[in-house]
C-alpha positions, 0 to 999 in steps of 0.5 A: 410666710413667718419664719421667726419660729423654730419650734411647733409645740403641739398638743394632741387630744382634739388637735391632732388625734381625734379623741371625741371619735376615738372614744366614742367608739371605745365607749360603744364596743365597752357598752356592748361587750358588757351587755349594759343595756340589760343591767339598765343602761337603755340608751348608748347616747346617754350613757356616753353624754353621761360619761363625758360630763363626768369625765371632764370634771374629774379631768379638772380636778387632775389638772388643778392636782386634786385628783390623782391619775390612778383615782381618776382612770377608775372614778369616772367610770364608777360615778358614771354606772352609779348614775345609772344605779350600779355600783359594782367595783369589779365591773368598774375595774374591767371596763376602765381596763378595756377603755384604757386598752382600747381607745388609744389604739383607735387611730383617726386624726382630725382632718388635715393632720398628716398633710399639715404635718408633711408640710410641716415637717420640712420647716420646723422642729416639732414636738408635743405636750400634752396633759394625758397619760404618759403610757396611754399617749405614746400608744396613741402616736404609735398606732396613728402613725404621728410618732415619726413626725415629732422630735419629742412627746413632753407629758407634763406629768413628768414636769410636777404641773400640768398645763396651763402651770407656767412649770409645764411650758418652762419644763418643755422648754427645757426639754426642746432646748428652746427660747419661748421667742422661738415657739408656737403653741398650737392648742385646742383648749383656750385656757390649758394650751393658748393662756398657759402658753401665753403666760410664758411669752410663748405664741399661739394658735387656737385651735377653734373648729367649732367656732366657739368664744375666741381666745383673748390671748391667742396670737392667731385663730384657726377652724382648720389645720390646714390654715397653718400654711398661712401662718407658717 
């Protein structure tokens, strides 16, 4: 058992709230509320693949500081329905709207996330930074429950970078009042959480339950968030 570390730097889309779920289920009662089937959406699966390729792309574009967030809640929605042949600005606006209510009121969590936390919880100081939307991810913590368990929700929109910029590790630093010695990143995204931390000397565990490409500066690797007792 390491005690060298005093800090938990979490992320939370896809480490701890489960947003693959989450938004597919928004995304499907977004579908049938707007009844797209009859405006030439005939297939769900599709529309939602579609709707996720584009949605990382822009997302890429938020983090690298091309896109604005106000742009990019309403374009992926619009680039989405006019692959499917419909452009109509209103129908865009309502269902980003809907998604941006909706999704971070749905409140599953990956597996292991309340008993690891509870584990946790007892031994370290624990915190959270994360690239989304400061408004829509304190909703998340409150409805699933995860606000208790953390002494501060850091969004890196509010430190002028967004991971993996040095600014938004160094800024959550700060705002821990912590040493990078003292901390340990733990992160699904091999480049946004486990090299950006990396790069200010602060370790990390990759995140890694679909078993993909290992990350070259990851001080450990899980598939599953339980394994963090054998690291902590």
């Amino acid at each position: 058992m390491d005690k060298k570390y005093k800090h938990l730097i979490f992320d939370l889309d896809r480490t701890l709230w489960d947003f693959e779920t989450n938004a597919r289920v928004a995304l499907n009662e977004i579908y049938l509320e707007y009844n797209l089937i009859e405006k030439g959406i005939s297939d769900f699966d599709e529309f939602e693949l579609q709707y996720k390729t584009i949605n990382e792309v822009c997302w890429a574009d938020y983090r690298n500081g091309k896109l604005k967030k106000e742009v990019l809640r309403n374009l992926r929605f619009e680039l989405t329905l006019k692959a499917f042949g419909i452009d109509d600005s209103k129908l865009v606006e309502k269902i980003s709207d809907l998604y941006l209510y909706k999704s971070p009121r749905l409140t599953t969590v990956i597996d292991g996330t309340f008993d690891i936390l509870n584990y946790l919880n007892q031994r370290y100081k624990l915190h959270i930074l994360t690239n989304g939307f400061v408004e829509v991810q304190g909703i998340k913590m409150e409805k699933s429950g995860l606000k208790p368990f953390f002494d501060h929700v850091v969004a890196s929109e509010y430190a002028g970078a967004k991971k993996p910029h040095p600014m938004a590790f160094e800024f959550t630093l700060d705002r821990i009042n912590a040493n990078a010695m003292d901390c340990l990143m733990i992160g699904d995204d091999p480049l946004t959480d486990i090299k950006g931390a990396s790069d200010v000397g602060i370790d990390t565990v990759y995140f890694n339950p679909d078993g993909n490409k290992p990350s070259a500066y990851a001080t450990y690797t899980i598939k599953h968030l339980m394994e963090l007792k054998g690291i902590l």
